[in-house]
N, C-alpha and C positions, 0 to 999 in steps of 0.2 A: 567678098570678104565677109569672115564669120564673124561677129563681136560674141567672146567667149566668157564676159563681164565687166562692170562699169562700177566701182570702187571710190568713194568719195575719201579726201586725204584731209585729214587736220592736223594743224601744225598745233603744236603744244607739247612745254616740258614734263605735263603732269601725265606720264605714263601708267602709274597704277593707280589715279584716281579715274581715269579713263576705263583701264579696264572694269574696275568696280564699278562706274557707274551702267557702261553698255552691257556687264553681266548680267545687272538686272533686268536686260532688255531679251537677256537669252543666248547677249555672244558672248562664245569662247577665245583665248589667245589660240591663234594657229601657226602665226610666227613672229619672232622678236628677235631682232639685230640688236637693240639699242637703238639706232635711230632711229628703228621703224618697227613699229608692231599691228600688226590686221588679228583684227578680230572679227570671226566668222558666226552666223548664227548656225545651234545643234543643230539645227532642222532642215535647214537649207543651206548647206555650206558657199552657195553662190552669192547671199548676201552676206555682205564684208561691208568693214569702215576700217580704214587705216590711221595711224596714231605717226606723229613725224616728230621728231625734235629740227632736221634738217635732214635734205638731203647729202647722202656721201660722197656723191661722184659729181650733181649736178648744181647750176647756180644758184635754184629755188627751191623749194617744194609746191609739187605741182599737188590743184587744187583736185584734180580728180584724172584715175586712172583707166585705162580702156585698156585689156587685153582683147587681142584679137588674132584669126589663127594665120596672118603673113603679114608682119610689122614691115617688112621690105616694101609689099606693094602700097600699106599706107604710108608708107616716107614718099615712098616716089609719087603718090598723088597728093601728099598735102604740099611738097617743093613743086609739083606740076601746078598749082593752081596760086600758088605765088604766097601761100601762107605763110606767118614769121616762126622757122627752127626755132627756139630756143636755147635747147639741145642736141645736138646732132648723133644721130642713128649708132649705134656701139653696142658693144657686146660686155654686160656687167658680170663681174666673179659669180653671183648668186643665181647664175642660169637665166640672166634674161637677155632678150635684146629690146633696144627701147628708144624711142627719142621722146623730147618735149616740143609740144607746138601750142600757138595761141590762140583762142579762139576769137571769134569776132567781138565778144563779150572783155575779153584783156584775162580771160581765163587761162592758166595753163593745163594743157592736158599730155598725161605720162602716156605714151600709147607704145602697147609691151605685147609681146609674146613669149612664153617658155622656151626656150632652149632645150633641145630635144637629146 
């Protein structure tokens, strides 16, 4: 399995003081729902932070995100090794597929792939 990026998620309603503050850090918006906004740096578009009021489909907002290039085979080895779903494995409107698991730590982690 490829990890294709690792995306740390903050919950907060202050969306555009967020962006303004991490533009001074050199990221740009590269996407905003409203509930969620990432912001990507110019120079590296692989480094991101994501901005959350809440999540829309799920129970939490997970603390940080893992895409990776087969969300399938990581479902079926984090339920193989007896890890706690969160959120179970589904196909979101905005082209992802994703579940949430917890980590040993009581962390949540969104682990996604694009939808192709």
């Amino acid at each position: 399995m490829t990890i294709r990026r690792v995306v740390p998620n903050v919950r907060s309603e202050a969306m555009r003081e967020n962006r303004e503050f991490y533009g001074l850090l050199g990221f740009e918006e590269a996407m905003n729902q409203g509930w969620i906004m990432t912001l990507a740096s110019t120079t590296n578009p692989t480094a991101q932070i994501s901005v959350m009021t809440h999540d829309e489909t799920a129970p939490v907002v997970p603390d940080v995100s893992v895409e990776v290039d087969d969300v399938d085979a990581a479902y079926t080895a984090m339920c193989d090794s007896g890890a706690e779903i969160v959120h179970s494995l589904r196909d979101e409107e905005w082209g992802v597929r994703r579940f949430f698991v917890r980590d040993p730590n009581g962390r949540v982690i969104n682990v996604l792939s694009h939808r192709h």
